[in-house]
C-alpha positions in Angstrom: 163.0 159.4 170.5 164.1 162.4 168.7 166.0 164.9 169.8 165.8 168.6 168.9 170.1 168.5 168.7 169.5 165.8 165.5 170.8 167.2 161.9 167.7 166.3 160.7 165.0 166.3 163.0 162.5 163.4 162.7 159.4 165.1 163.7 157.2 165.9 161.2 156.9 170.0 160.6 153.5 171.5 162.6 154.5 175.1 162.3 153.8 177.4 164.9 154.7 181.1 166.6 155.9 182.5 169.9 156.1 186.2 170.6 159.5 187.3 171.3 158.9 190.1 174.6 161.7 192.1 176.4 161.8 195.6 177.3 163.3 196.3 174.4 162.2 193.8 171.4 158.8 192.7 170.5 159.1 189.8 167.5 156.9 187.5 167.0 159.3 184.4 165.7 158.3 181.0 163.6 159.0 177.6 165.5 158.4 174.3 164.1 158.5 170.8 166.1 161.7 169.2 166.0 163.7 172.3 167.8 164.5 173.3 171.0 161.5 174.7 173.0 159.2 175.3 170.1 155.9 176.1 171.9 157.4 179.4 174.3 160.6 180.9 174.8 162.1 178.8 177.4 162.5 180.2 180.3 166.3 180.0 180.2 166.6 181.7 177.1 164.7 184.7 178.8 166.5 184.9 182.1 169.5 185.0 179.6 167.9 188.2 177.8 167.3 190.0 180.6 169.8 189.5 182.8 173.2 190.4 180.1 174.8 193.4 179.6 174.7 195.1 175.9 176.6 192.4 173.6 179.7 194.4 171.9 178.5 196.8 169.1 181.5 195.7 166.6 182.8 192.2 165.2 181.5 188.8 165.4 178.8 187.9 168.1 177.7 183.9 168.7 174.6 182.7 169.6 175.8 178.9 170.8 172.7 176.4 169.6 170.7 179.3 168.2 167.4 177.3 168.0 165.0 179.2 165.9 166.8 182.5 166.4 165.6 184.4 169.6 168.7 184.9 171.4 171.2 185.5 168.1 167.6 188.1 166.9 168.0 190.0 170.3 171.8 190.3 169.7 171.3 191.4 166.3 168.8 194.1 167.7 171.1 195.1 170.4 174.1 195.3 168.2 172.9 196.4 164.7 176.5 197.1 163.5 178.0 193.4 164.4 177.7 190.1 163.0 176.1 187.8 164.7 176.7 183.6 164.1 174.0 181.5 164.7 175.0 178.2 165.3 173.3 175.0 164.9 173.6 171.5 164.3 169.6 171.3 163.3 169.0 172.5 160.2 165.3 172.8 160.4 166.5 175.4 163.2 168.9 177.2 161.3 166.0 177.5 158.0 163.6 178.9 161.0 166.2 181.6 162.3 167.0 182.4 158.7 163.4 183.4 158.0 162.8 185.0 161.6 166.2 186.9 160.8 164.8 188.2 157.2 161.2 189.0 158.6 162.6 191.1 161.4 164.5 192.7 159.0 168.0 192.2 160.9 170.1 191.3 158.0 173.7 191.1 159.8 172.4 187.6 161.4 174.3 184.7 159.8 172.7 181.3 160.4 175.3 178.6 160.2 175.6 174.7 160.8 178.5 174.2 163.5 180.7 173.1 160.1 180.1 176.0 158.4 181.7 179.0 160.3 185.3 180.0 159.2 187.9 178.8 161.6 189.5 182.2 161.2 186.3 183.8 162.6 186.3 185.0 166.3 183.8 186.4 168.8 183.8 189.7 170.9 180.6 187.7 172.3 179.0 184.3 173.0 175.5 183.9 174.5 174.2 180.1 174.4 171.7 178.4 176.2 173.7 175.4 176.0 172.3 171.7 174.9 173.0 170.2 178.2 171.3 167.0 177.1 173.6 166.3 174.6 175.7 165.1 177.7 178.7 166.2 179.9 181.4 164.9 177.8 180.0 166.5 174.2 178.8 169.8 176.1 182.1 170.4 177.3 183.4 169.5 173.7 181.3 171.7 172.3 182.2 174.8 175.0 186.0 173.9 174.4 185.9 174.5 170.7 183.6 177.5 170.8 185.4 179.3 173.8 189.0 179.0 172.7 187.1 181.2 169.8 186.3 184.3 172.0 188.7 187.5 171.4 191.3 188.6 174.0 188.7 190.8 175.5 185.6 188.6 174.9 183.3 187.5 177.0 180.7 184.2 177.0 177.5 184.2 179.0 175.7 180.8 179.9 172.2 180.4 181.1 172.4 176.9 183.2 170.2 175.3 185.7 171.0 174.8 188.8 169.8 171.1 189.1 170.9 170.4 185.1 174.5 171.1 186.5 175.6 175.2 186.9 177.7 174.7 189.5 179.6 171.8 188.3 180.1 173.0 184.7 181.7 176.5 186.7 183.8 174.7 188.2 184.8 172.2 184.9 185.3 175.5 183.2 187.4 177.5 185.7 189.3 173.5 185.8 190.0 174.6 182.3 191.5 177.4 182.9 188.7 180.1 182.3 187.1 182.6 184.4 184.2 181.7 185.2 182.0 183.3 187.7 178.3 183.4 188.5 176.4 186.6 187.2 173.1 186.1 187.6 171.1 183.7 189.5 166.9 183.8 188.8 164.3 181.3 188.8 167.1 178.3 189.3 168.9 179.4 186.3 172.2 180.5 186.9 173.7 183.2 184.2 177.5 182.0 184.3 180.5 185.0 183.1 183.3 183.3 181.1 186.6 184.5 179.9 190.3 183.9 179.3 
């Protein structure tokens, strides 16, 4: 079976659009089979979008498994003095959030493989929809080497649901020594707050 968290995704390419729609953005974005949630927006993704503050307006920003770019092209939007990462391990995703990036015109988005991103580089921001199907023990690999990233002051927020594991990955995190606290809560997502 393959999976949209592959380097090179097996499905073969049926391009396709989704509209992009929040009170503040209106893009219409390029998906492709082979990525995460390539027919709509997943739902996550927009309880995420509406529910968190403005994303710092200097620095580096993270979108955290970027997909084909909706959540790193709202930060962008938001923030259109910052940098933002978007991370991947898919490639075909990173190519699609490139283009979205360049048609949107919102040239301070940096598409990057997880590989790829300076170690020296750190983030006033992180907003991921997380790839909770990779598994527990690689999600919270992934978290751990992404989080100990965030500035002093920065701040993560997660879109989890509730039956894929929110509560248990708060309390992992706050296990690990982070502040984590619950945000949000809509439509059995739960928007979770982290920081040092």
């Amino acid at each position: 079976m393959a999976h949209y968290f592959e380097e090179q995704p097996q499905a073969a390419s049926r391009p396709s659009s989704v509209d992009l729609v929040l009170p503040d953005l209106h893009l219409r974005l390029e998906t492709d089979r082979g990525v995460f949630s390539p027919e709509r927006i997943d739902l996550g993704t927009r309880v995420l979008l509406e529910s968190v503050p403005t994303p710092p307006q200097e620095g580096h920003l993270l979108d955290l498994g970027c997909g084909y770019g909706p959540i790193a092209l709202t930060m962008a939007s938001r923030a259109p003095s910052a940098t933002v990462w978007a991370v991947d391990v898919n490639r075909r995703s990173l190519e699609l959030t490139e283009r979205n990036a360049r048609a949107a015109a919102l040239d301070r988005v940096r598409p990057a493989h997880v590989d790829e991103v300076p170690e020296d580089v750190r983030f006033a921001a992180i907003w991921s929809n997380p790839a909770i199907r990779i598994g527990k023990q690689a999600m919270h690999e992934m978290l751990t080497r992404w989080l100990t990233r965030l500035t002093p002051e920065g701040v993560a927020y997660l879109v989890v649901q509730k039956h894929l594991g929110s509560d248990s990955l708060q309390r992992w995190l706050s296990d690990q020594g982070w502040q984590a606290t619950r945000e949000a809560s809509r439509a059995a997502y739960r928007i979770l707050k982290v920081t040092r």
